[in-house]
N, C-alpha and C positions, 0 to 999 in steps of 0.2 A: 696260624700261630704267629704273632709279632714277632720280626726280627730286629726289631730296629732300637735292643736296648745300649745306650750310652757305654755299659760296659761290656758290650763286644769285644772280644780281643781279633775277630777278624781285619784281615787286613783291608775290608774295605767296610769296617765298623767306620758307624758316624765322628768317632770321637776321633779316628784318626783318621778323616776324609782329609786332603789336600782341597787348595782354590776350585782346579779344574772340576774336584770332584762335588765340592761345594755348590758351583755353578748347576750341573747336571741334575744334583737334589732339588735344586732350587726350581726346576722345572716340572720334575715327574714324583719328585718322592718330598715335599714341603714340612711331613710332618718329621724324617729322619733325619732333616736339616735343622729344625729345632731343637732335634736331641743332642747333635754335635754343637748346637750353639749354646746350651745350656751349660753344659758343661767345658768347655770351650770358647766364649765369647768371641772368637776373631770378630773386628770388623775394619780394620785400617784398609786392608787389600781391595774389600767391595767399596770400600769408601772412595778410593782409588780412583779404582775400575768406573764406577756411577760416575763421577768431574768426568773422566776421560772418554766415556760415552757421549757426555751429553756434547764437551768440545767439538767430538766428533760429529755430532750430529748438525752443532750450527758450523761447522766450515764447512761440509758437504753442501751447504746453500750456495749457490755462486755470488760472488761479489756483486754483479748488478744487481740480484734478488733486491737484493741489503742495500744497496742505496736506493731502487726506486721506493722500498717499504719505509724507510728511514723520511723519504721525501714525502708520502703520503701521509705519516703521520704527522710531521709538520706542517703541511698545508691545511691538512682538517681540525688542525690545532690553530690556524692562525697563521702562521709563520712566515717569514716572507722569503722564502726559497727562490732564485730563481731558475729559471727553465734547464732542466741539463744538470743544476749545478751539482749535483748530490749520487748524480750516476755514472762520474768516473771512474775509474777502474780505480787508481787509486783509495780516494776515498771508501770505495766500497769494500777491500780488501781490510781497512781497517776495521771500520765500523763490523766486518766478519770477525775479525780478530778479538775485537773488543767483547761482542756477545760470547765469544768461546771462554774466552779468559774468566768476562763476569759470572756466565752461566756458569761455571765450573765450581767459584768461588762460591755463590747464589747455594748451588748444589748442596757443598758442603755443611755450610751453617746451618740451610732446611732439614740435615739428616739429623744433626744435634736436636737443632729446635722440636722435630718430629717424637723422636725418639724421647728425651727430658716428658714434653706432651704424654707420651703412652706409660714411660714411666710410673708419672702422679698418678696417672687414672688406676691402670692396672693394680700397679706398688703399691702405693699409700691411699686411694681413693677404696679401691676393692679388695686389699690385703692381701695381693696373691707375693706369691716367694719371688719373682724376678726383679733382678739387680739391673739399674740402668746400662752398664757394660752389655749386658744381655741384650735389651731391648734396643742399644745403639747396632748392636749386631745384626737383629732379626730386621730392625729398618733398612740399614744399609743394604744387606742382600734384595730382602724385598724388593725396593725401589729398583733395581739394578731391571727388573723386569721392566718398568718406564721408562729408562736408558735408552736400552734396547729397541723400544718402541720409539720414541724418537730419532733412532737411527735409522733404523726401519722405514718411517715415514718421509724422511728427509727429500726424497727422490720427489714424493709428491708435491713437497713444499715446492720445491722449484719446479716443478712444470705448474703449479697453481700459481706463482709468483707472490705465497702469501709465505714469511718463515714464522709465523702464528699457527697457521691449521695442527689439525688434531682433527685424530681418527676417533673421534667420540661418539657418542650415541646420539648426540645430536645431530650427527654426520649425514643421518639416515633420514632428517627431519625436512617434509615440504608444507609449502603452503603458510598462511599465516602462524601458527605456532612458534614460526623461528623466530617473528620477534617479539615474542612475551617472557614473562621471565620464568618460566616453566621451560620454554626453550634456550635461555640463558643459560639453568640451567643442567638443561640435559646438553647443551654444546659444550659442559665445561666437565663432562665426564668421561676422560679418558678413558678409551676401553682395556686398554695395557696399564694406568693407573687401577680401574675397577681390579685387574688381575690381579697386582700388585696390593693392593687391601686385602683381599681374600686368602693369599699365600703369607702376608706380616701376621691374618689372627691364626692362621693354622700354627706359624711357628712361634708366635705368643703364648699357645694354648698349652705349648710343650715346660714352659719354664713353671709350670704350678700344677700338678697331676691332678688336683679339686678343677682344673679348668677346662671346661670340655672345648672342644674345637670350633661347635657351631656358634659360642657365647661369645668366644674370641674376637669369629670373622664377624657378628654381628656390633660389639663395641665398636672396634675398627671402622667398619662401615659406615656406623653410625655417627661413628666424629668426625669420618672423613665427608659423610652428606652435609653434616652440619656444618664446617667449613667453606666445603663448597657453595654452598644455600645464602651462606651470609656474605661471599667475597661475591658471589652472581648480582643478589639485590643490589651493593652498593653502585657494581658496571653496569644495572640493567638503570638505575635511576639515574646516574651518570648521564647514559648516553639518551635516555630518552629527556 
């Protein structure tokens, strides 16, 4: 028997979950987190939370990470660095700073721009009932799952000396495959992003009761491969 209708009057009904409780749904129960967002749209707090994750995750880099990464991209750009100069301690404490600050900002505009995105599709392309406040909601929370991951991983970046990596499926990948563009892009598939798609169409699927749950995670999925497929080819022709 479903428990999970919106007009619960229990006190740990979806409609009246708190953040903490929101967070929790958001892991183990995705579909009842929809139902409090349905009805409910919060999304400023995860919006919040998502900038201050990801902050988090680039100053946890150490500052010489950030300068030697900063100098290797300039050399292999050209650039005429030279030796030392880009790995003081100074320096690199900003250039950490500066990725926190951007990434944060970066963060924010991508939840809108995402969200607007599912919007059209959902709303006005496939006629279901969800309101952009909604689906700015179910993004935000969503994403907070790739926050997370990023935090997560941080540790790694710095003992790999790369603040790029990702724990992706490409992660897993040897031999020549990594550098064709089928391995571009399986390297650009985050496995905490992959999560994070799967949980935005479950709680998608809640804002229009004609929408079943598998159609959701498959839209999603499938805009977010296409995305990624198109941003892969231009770095895989790029660099080759």
């Amino acid at each position: 028997m479903d428990d999970s209708s919106p007009m619960d009057d229990r006190p740990d009904s979806p409609d009246k979950a708190g953040f903490l409780r929101r967070l929790g749904l958001l892991v183990y129960a995705p579909g009842r987190l929809g139902d409090h967002l349905r009805s409910r749209p919060v999304w400023w707090d995860a919006l919040v939370l998502g900038a201050l994750l990801l902050a988090a995750a680039n100053l946890a880099i150490p500052a010489d990470v950030w300068a030697d990464f900063l100098r290797t991209q300039q050399l292999s750009g050209g650039g005429g660095v030279g030796a030392g100069e880009m790995a003081e301690p100074v320096r690199g404490d900003l250039i950490r700073i500066s990725a926190s600050i951007g990434g944060s900002v970066a963060w924010v505009l991508f939840m809108f721009i995402s969200a607007g995105i599912m919007a059209f599709i959902f709303a006005f392309v496939l006629g279901d009932e969800g309101r952009f406040r909604q689906y700015l909601a179910g993004t935000a929370h969503a994403a907070l799952l790739t926050g997370m991951g990023a935090l997560l991983v941080s540790p790694l970046k710095a003992a790999r000396r790369d603040p790029e990596l990702t724990l992706s499926v490409g992660t897993f990948l040897q031999g020549a495959l990594r550098d064709t563009y089928l391995g571009s892009v399986l390297g650009a598939l985050d496995l905490f992003g992959l999560w994070a798609w799967v949980v935005m169409g479950i709680v998608f699927s809640r804002f229009d009761e004609r929408r079943s749950a598998g159609s959701a995670v498959g839209i999603v999925l499938g805009l977010s491969l296409l995305l990624v497929g198109v941003v892969s080819w231009f770095q895989y022709r790029s660099a080759g």
